[in-house]
mmCIF file as Biopython writes it, N, C-alpha, C and O atoms, coordinates in Angstrom:
data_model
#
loop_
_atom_site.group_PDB
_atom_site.id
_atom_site.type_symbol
_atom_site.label_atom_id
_atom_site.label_alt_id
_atom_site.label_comp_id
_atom_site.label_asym_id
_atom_site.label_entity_id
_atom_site.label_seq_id
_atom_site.pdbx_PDB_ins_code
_atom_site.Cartn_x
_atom_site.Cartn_y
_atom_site.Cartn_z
_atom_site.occupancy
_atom_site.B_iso_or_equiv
_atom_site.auth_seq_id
_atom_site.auth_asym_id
_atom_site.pdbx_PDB_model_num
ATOM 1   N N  . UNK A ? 1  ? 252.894 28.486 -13.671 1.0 0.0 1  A 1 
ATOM 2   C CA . UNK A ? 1  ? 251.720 28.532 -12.833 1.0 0.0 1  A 1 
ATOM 3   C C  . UNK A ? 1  ? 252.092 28.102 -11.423 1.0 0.0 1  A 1 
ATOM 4   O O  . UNK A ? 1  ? 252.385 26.939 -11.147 1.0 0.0 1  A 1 
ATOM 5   N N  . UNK A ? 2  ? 252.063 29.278 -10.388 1.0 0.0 2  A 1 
ATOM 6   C CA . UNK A ? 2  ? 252.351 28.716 -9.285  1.0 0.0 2  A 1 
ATOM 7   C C  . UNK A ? 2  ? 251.482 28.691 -7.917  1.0 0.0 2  A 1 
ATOM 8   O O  . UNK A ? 2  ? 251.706 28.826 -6.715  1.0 0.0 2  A 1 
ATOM 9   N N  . UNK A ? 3  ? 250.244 28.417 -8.851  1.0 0.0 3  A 1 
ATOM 10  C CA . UNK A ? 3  ? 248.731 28.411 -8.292  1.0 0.0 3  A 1 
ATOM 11  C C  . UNK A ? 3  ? 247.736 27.866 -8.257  1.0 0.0 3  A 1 
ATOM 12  O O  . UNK A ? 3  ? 247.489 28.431 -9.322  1.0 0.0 3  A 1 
ATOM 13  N N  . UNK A ? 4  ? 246.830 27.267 -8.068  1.0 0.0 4  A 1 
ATOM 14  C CA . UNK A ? 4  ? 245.168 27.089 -8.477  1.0 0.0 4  A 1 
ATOM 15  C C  . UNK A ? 4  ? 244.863 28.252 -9.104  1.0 0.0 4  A 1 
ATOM 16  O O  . UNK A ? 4  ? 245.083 29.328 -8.548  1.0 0.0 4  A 1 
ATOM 17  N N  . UNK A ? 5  ? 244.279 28.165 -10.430 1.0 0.0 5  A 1 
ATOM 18  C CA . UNK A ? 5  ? 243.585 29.139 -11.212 1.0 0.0 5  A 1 
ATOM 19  C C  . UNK A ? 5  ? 242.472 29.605 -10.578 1.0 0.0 5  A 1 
ATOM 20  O O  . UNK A ? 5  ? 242.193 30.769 -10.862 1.0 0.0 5  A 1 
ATOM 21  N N  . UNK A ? 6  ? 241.885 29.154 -9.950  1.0 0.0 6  A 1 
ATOM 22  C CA . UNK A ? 6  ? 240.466 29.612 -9.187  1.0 0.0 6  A 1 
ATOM 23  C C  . UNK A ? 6  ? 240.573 28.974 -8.178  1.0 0.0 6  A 1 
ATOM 24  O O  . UNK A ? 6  ? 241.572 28.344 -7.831  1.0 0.0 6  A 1 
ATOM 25  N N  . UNK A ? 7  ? 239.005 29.126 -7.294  1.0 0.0 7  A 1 
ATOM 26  C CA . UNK A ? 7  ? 239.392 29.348 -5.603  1.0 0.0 7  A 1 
ATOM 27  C C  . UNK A ? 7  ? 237.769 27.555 -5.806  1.0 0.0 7  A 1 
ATOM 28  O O  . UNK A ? 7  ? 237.214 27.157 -4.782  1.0 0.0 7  A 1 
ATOM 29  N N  . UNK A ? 8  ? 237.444 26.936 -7.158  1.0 0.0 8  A 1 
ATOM 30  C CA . UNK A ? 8  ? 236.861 26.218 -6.730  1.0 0.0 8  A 1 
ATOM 31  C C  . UNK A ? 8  ? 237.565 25.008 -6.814  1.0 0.0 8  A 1 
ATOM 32  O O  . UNK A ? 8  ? 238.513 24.978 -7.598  1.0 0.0 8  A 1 
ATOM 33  N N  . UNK A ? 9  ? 237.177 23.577 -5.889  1.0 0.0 9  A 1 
ATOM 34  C CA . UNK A ? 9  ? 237.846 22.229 -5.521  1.0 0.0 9  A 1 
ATOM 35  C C  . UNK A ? 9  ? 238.178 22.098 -7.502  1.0 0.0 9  A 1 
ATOM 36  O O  . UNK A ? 9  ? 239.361 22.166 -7.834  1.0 0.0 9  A 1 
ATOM 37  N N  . UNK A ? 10 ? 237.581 22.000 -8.135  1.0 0.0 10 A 1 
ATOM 38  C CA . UNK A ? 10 ? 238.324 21.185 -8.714  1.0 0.0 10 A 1 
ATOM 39  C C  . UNK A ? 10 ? 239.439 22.195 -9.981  1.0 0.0 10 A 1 
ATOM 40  O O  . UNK A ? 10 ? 240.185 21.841 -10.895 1.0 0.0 10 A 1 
ATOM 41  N N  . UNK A ? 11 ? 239.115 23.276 -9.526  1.0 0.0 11 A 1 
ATOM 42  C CA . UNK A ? 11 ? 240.767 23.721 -9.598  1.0 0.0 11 A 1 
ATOM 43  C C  . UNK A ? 11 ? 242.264 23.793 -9.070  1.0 0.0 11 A 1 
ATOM 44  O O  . UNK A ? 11 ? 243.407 23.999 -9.477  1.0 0.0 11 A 1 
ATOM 45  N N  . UNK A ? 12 ? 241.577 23.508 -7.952  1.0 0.0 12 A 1 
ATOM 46  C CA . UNK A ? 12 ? 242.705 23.471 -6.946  1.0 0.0 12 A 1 
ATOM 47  C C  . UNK A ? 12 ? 242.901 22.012 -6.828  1.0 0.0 12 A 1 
ATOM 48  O O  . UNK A ? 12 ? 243.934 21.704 -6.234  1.0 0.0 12 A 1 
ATOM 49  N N  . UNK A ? 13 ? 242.213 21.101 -7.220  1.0 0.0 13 A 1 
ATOM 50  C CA . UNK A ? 13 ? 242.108 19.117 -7.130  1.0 0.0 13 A 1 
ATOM 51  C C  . UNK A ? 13 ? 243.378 19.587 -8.079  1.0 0.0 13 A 1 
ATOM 52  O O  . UNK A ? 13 ? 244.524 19.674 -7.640  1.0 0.0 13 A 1 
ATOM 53  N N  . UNK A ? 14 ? 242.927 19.938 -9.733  1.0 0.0 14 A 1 
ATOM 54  C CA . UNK A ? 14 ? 243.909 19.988 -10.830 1.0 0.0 14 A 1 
ATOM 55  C C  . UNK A ? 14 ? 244.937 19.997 -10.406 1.0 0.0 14 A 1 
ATOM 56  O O  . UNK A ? 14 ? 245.801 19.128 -10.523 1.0 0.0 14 A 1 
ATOM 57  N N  . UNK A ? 15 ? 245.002 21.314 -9.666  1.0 0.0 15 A 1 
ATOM 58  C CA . UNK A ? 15 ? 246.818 21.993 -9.624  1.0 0.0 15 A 1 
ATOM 59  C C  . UNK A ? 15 ? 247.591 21.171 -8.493  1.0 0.0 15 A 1 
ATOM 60  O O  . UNK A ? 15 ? 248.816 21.085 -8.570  1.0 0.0 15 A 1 
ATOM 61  N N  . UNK A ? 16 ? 246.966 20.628 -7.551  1.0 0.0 16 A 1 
ATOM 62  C CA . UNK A ? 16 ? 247.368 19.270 -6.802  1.0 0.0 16 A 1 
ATOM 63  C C  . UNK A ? 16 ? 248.006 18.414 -7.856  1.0 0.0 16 A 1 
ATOM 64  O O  . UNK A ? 16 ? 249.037 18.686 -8.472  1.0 0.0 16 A 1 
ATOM 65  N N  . UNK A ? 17 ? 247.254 17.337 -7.982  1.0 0.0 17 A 1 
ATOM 66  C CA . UNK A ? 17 ? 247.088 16.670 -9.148  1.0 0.0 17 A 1 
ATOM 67  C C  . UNK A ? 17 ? 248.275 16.458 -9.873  1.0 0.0 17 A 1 
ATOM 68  O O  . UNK A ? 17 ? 248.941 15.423 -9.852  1.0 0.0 17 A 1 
ATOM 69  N N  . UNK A ? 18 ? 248.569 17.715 -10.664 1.0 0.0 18 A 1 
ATOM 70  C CA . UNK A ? 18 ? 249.130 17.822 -11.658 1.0 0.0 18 A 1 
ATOM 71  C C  . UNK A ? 18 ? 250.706 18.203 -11.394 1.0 0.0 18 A 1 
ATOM 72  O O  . UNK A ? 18 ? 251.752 17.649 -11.730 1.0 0.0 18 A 1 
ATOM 73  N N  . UNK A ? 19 ? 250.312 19.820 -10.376 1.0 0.0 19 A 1 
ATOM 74  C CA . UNK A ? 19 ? 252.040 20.266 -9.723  1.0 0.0 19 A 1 
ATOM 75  C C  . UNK A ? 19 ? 252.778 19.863 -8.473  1.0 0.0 19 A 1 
ATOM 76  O O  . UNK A ? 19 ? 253.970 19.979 -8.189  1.0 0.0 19 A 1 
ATOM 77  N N  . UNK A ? 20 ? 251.627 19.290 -7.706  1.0 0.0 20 A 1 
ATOM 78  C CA . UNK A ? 20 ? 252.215 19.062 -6.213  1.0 0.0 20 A 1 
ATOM 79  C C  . UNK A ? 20 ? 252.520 17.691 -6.279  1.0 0.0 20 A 1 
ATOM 80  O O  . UNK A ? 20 ? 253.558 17.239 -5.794  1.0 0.0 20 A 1 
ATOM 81  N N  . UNK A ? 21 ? 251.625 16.961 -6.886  1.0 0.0 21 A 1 
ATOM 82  C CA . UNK A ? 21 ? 251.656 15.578 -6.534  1.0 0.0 21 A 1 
ATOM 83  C C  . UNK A ? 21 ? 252.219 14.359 -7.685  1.0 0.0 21 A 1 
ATOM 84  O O  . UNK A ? 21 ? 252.602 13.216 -7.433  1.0 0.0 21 A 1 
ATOM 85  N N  . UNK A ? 22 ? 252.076 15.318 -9.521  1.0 0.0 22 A 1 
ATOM 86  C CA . UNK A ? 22 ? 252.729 14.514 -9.923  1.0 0.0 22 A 1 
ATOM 87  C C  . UNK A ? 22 ? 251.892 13.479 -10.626 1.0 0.0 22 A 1 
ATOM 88  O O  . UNK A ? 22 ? 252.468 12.535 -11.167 1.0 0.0 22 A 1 
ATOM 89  N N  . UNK A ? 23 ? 250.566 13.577 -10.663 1.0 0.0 23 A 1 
ATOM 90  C CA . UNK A ? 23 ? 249.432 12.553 -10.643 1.0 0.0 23 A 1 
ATOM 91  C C  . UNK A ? 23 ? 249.181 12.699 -12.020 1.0 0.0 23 A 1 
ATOM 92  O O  . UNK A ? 23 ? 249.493 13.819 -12.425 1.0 0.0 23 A 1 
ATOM 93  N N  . UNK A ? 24 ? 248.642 11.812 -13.025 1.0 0.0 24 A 1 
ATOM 94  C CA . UNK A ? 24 ? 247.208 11.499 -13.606 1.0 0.0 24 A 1 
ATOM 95  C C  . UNK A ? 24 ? 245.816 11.235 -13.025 1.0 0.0 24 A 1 
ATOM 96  O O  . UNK A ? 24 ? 245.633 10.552 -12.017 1.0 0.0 24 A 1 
ATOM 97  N N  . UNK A ? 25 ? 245.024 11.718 -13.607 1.0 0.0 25 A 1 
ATOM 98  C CA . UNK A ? 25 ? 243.673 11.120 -12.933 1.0 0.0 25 A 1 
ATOM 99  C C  . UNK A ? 25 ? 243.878 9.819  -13.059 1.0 0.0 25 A 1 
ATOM 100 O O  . UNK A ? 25 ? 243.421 9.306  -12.037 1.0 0.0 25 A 1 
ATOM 101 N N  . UNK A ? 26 ? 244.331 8.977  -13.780 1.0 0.0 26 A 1 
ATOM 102 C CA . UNK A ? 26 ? 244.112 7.476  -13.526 1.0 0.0 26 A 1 
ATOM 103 C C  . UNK A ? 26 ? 244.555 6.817  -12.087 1.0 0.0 26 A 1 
ATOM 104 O O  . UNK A ? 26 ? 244.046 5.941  -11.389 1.0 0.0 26 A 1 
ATOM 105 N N  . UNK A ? 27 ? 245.784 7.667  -11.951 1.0 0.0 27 A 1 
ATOM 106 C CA . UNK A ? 27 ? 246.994 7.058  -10.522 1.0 0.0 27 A 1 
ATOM 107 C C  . UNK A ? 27 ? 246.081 7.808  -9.841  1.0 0.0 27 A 1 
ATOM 108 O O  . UNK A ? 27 ? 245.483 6.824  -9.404  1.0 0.0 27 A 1 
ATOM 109 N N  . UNK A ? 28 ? 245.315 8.963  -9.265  1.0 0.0 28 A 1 
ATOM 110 C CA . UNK A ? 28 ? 244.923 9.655  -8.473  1.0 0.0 28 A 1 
ATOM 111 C C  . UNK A ? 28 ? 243.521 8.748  -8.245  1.0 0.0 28 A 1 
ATOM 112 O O  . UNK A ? 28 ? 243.190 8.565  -7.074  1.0 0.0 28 A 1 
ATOM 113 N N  . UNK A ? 29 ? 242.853 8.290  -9.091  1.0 0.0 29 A 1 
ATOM 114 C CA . UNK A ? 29 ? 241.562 7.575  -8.766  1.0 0.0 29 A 1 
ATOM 115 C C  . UNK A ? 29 ? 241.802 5.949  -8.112  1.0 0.0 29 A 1 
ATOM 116 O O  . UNK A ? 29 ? 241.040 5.146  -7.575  1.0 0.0 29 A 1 
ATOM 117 N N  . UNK A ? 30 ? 243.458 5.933  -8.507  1.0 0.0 30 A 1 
ATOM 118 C CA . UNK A ? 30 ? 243.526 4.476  -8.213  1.0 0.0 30 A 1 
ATOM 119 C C  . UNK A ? 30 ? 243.734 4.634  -6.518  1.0 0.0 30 A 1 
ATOM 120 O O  . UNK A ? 30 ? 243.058 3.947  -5.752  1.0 0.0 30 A 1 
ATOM 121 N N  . UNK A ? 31 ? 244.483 5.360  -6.153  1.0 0.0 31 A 1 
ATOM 122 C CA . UNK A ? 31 ? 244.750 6.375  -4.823  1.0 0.0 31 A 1 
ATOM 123 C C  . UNK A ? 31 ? 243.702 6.042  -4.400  1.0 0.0 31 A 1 
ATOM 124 O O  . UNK A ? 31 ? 243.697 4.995  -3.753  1.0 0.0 31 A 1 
ATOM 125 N N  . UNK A ? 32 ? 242.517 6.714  -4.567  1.0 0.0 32 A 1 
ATOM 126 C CA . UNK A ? 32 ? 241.026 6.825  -3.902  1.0 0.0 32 A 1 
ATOM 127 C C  . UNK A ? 32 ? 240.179 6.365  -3.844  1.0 0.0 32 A 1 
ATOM 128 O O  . UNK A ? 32 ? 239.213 6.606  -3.119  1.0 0.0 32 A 1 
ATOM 129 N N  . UNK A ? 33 ? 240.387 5.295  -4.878  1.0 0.0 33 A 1 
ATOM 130 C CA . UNK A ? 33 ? 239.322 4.061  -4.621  1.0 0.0 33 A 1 
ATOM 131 C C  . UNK A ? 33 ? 238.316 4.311  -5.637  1.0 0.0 33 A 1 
ATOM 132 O O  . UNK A ? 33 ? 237.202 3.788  -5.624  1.0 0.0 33 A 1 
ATOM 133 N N  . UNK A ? 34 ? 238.762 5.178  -6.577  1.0 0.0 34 A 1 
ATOM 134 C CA . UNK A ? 34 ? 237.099 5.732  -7.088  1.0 0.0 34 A 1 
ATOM 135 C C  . UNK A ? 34 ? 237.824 5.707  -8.707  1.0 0.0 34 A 1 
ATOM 136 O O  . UNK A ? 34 ? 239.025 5.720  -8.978  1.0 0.0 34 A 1 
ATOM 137 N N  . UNK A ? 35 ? 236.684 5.669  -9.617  1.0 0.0 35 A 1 
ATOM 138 C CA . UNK A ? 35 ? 236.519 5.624  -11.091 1.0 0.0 35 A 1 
ATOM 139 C C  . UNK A ? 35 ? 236.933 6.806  -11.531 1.0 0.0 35 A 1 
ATOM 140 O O  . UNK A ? 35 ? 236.452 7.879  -11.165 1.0 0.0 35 A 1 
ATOM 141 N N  . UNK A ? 36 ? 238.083 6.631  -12.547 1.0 0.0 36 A 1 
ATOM 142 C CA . UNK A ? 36 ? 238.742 7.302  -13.219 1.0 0.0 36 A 1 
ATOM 143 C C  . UNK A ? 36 ? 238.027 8.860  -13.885 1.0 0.0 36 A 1 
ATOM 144 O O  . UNK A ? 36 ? 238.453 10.009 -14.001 1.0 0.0 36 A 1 
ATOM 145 N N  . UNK A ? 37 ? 236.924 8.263  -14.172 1.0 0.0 37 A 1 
ATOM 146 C CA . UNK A ? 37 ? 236.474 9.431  -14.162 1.0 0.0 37 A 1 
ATOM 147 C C  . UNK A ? 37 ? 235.257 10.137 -12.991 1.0 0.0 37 A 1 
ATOM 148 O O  . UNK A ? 37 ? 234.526 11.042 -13.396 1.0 0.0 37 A 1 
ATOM 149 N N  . UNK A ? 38 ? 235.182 9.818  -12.082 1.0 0.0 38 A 1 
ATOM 150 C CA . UNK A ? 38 ? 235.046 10.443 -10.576 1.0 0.0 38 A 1 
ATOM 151 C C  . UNK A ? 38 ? 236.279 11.823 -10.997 1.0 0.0 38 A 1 
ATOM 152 O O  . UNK A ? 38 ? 235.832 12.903 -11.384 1.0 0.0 38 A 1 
ATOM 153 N N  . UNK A ? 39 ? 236.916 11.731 -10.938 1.0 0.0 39 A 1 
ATOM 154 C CA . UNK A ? 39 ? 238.340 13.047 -10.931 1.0 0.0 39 A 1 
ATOM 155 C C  . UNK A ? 39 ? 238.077 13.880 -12.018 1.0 0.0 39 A 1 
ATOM 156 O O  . UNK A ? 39 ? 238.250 15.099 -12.038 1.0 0.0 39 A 1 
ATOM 157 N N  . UNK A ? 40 ? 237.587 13.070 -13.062 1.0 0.0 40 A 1 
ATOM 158 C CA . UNK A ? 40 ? 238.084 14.414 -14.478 1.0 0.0 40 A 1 
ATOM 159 C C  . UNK A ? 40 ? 236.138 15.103 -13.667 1.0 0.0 40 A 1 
ATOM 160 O O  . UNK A ? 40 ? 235.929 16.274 -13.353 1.0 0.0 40 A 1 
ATOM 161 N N  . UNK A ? 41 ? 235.450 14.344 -13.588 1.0 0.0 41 A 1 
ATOM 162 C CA . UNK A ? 41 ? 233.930 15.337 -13.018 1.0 0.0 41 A 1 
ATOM 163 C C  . UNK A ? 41 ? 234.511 16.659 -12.244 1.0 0.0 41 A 1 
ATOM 164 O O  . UNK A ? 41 ? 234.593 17.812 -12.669 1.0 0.0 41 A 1 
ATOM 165 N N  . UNK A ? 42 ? 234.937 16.050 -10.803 1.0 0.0 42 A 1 
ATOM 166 C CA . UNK A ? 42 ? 235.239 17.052 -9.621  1.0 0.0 42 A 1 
ATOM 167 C C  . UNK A ? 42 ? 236.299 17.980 -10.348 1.0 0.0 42 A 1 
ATOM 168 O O  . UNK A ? 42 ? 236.438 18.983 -9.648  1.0 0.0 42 A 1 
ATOM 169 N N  . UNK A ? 43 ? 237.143 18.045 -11.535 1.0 0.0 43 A 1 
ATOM 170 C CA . UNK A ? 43 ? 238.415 18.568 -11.745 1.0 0.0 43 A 1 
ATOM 171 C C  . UNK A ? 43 ? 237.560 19.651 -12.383 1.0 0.0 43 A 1 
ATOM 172 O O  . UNK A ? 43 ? 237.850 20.832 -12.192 1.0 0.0 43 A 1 
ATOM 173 N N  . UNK A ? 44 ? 235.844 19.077 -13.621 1.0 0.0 44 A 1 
ATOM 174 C CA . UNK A ? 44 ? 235.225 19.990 -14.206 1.0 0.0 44 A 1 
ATOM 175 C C  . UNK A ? 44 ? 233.740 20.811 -13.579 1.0 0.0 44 A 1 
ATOM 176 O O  . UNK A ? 44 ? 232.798 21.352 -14.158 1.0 0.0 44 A 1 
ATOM 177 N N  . UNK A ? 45 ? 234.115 20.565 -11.929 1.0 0.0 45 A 1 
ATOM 178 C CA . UNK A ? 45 ? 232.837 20.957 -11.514 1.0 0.0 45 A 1 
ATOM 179 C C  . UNK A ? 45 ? 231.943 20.439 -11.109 1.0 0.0 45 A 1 
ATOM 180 O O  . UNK A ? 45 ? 231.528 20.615 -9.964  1.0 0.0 45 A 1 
ATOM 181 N N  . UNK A ? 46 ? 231.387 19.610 -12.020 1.0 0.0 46 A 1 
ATOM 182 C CA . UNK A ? 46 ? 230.680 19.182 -12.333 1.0 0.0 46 A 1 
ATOM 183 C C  . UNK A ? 46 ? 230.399 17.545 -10.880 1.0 0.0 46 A 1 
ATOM 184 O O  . UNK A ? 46 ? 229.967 16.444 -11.221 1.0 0.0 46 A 1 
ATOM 185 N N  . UNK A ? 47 ? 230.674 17.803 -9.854  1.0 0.0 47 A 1 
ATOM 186 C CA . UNK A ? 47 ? 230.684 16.625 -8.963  1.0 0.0 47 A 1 
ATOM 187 C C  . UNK A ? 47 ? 231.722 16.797 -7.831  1.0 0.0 47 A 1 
ATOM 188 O O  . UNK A ? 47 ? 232.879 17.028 -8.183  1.0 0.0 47 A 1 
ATOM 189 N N  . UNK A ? 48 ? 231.441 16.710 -6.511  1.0 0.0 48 A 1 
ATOM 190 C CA . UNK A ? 48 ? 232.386 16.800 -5.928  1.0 0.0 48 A 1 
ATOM 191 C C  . UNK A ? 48 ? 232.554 15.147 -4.966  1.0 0.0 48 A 1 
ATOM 192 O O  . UNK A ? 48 ? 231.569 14.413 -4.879  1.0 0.0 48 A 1 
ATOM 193 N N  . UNK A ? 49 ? 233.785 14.790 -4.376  1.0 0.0 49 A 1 
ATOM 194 C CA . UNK A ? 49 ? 233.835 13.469 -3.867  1.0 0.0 49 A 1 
ATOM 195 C C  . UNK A ? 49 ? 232.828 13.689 -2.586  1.0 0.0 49 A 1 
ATOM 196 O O  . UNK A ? 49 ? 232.625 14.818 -2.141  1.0 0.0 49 A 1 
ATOM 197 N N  . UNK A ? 50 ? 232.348 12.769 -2.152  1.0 0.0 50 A 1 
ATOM 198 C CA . UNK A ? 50 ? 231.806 12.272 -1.311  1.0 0.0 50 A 1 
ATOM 199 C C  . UNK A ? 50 ? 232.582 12.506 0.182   1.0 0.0 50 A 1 
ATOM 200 O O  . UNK A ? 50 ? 233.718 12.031 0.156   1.0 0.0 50 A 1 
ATOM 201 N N  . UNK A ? 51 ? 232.255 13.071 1.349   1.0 0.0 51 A 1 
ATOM 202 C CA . UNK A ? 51 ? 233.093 13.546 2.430   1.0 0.0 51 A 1 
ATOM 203 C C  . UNK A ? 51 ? 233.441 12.185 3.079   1.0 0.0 51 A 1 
ATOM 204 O O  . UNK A ? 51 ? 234.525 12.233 3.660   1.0 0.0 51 A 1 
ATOM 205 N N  . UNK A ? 52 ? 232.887 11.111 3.135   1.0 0.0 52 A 1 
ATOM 206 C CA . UNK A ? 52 ? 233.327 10.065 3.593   1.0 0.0 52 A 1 
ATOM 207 C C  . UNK A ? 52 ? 234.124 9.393  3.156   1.0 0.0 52 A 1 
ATOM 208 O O  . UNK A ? 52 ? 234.851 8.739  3.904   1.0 0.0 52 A 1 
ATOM 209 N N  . UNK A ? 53 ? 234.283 9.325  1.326   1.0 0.0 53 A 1 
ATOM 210 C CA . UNK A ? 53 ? 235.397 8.563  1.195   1.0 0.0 53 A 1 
ATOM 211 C C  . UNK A ? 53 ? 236.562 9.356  1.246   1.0 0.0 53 A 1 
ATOM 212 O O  . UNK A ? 53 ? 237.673 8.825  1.246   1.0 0.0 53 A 1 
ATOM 213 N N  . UNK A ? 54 ? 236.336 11.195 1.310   1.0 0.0 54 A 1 
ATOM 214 C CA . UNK A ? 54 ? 237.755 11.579 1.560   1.0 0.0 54 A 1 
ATOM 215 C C  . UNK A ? 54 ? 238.186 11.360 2.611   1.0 0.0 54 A 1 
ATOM 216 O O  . UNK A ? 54 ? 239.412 11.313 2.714   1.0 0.0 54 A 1 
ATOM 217 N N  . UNK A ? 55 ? 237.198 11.104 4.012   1.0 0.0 55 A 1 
ATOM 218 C CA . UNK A ? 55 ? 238.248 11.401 5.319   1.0 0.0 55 A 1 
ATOM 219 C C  . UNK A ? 55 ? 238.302 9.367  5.285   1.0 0.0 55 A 1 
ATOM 220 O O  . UNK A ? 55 ? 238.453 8.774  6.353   1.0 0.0 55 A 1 
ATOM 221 N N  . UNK A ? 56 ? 238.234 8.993  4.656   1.0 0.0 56 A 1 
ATOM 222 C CA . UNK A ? 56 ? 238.407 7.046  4.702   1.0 0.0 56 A 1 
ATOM 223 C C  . UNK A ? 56 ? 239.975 7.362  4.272   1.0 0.0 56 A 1 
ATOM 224 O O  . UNK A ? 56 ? 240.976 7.077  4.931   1.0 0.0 56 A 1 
ATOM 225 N N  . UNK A ? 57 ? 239.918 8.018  3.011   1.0 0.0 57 A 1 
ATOM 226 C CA . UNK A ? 57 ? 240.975 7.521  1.814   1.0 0.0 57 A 1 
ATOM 227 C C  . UNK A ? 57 ? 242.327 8.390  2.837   1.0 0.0 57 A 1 
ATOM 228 O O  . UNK A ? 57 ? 243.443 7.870  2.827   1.0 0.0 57 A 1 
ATOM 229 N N  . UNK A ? 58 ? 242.141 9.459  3.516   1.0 0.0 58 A 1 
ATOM 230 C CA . UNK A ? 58 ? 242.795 10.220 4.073   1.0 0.0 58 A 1 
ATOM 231 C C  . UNK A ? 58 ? 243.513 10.603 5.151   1.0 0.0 58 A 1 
ATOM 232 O O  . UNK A ? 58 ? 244.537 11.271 5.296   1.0 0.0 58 A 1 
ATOM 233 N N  . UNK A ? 59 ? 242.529 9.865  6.111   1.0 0.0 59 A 1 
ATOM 234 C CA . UNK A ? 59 ? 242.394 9.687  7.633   1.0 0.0 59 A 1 
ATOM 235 C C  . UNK A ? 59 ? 242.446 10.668 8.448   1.0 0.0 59 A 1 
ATOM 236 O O  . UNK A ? 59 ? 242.815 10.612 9.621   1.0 0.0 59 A 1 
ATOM 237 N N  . UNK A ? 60 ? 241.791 12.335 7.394   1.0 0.0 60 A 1 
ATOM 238 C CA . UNK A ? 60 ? 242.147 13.249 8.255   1.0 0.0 60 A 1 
ATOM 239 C C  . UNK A ? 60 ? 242.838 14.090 8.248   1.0 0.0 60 A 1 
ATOM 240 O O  . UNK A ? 60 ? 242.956 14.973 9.097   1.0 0.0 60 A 1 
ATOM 241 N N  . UNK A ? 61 ? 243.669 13.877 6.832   1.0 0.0 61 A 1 
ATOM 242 C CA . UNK A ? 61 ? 245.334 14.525 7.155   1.0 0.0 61 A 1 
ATOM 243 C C  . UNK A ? 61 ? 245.395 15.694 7.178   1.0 0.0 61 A 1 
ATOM 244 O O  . UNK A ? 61 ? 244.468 16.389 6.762   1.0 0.0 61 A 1 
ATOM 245 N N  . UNK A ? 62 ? 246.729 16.285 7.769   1.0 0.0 62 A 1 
ATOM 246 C CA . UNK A ? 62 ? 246.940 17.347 8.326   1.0 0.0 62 A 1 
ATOM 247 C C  . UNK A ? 62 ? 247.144 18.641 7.286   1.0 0.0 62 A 1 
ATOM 248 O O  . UNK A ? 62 ? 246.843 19.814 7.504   1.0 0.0 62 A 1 
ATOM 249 N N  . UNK A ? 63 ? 247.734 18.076 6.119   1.0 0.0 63 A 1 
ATOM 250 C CA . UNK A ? 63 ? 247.900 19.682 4.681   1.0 0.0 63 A 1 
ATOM 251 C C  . UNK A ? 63 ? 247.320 18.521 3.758   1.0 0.0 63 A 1 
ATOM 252 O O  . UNK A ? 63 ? 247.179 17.311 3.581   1.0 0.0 63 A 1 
ATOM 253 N N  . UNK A ? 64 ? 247.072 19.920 3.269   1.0 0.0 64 A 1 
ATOM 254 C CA . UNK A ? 64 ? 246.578 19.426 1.124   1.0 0.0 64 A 1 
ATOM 255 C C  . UNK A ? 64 ? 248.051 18.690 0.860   1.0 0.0 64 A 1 
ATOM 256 O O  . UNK A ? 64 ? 248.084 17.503 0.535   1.0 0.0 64 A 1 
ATOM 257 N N  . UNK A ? 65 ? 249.006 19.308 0.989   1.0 0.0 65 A 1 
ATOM 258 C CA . UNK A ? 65 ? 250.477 18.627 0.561   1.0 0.0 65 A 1 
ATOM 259 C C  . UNK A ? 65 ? 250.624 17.711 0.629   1.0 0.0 65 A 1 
ATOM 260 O O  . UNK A ? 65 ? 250.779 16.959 -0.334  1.0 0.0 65 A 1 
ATOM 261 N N  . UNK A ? 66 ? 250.641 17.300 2.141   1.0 0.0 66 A 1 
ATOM 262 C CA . UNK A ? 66 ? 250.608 15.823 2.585   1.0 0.0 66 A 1 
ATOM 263 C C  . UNK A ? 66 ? 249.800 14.797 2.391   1.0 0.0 66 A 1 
ATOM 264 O O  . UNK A ? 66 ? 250.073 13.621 2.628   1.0 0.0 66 A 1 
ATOM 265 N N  . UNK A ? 67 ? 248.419 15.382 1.797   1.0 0.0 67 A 1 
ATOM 266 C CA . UNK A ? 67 ? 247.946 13.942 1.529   1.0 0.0 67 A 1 
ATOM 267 C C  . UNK A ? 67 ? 247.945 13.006 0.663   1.0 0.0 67 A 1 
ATOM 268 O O  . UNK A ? 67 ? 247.257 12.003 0.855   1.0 0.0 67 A 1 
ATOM 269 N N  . UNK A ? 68 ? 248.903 13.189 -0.730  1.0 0.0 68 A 1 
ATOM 270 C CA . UNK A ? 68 ? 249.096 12.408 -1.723  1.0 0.0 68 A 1 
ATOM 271 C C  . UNK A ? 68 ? 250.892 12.240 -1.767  1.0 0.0 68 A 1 
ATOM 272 O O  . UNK A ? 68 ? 251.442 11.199 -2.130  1.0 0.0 68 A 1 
ATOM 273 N N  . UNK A ? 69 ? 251.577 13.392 -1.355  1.0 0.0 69 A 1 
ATOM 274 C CA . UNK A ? 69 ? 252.457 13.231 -2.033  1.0 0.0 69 A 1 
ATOM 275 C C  . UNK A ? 69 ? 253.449 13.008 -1.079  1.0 0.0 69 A 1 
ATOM 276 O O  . UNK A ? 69 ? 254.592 13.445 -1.214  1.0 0.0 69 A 1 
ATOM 277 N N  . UNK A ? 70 ? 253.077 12.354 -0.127  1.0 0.0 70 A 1 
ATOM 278 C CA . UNK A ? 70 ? 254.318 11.535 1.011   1.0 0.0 70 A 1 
ATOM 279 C C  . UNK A ? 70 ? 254.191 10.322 0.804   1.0 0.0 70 A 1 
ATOM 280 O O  . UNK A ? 70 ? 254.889 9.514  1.419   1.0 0.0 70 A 1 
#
């Protein structure tokens, strides 16, 4: 798989997540400040993060790439 299966966030959160970055939802929520299962929601749809704590947790950053896995 050398993709996001679909074009919504929490398919593309997954394939982050999982191929770029190397993550569990546990390490990824610990990352963000937010409850473990905050991630498996947004991963099923079902919830997306809050725009403030992404640009807090983030500061903005410049690629999807870069923001977890530097």
């Amino acid at each position: 798989m050398n993709e996001p299966d679909g074009e919504s966030f929490g398919s593309v959160l997954r394939f982050f997540r999982r191929r770029e970055w190397g993550m569990t939802q546990a390490k990824l929520a610990k990352k963000l400040g937010v409850h473990v299962n905050s991630v498996g929601l947004w991963e099923r749809g079902e919830g997306v993060p809050d725009s403030h704590e992404y640009l807090v947790t983030n500061g903005a950053s410049t690629g999807r790439q870069k923001s977890f896995g530097g």
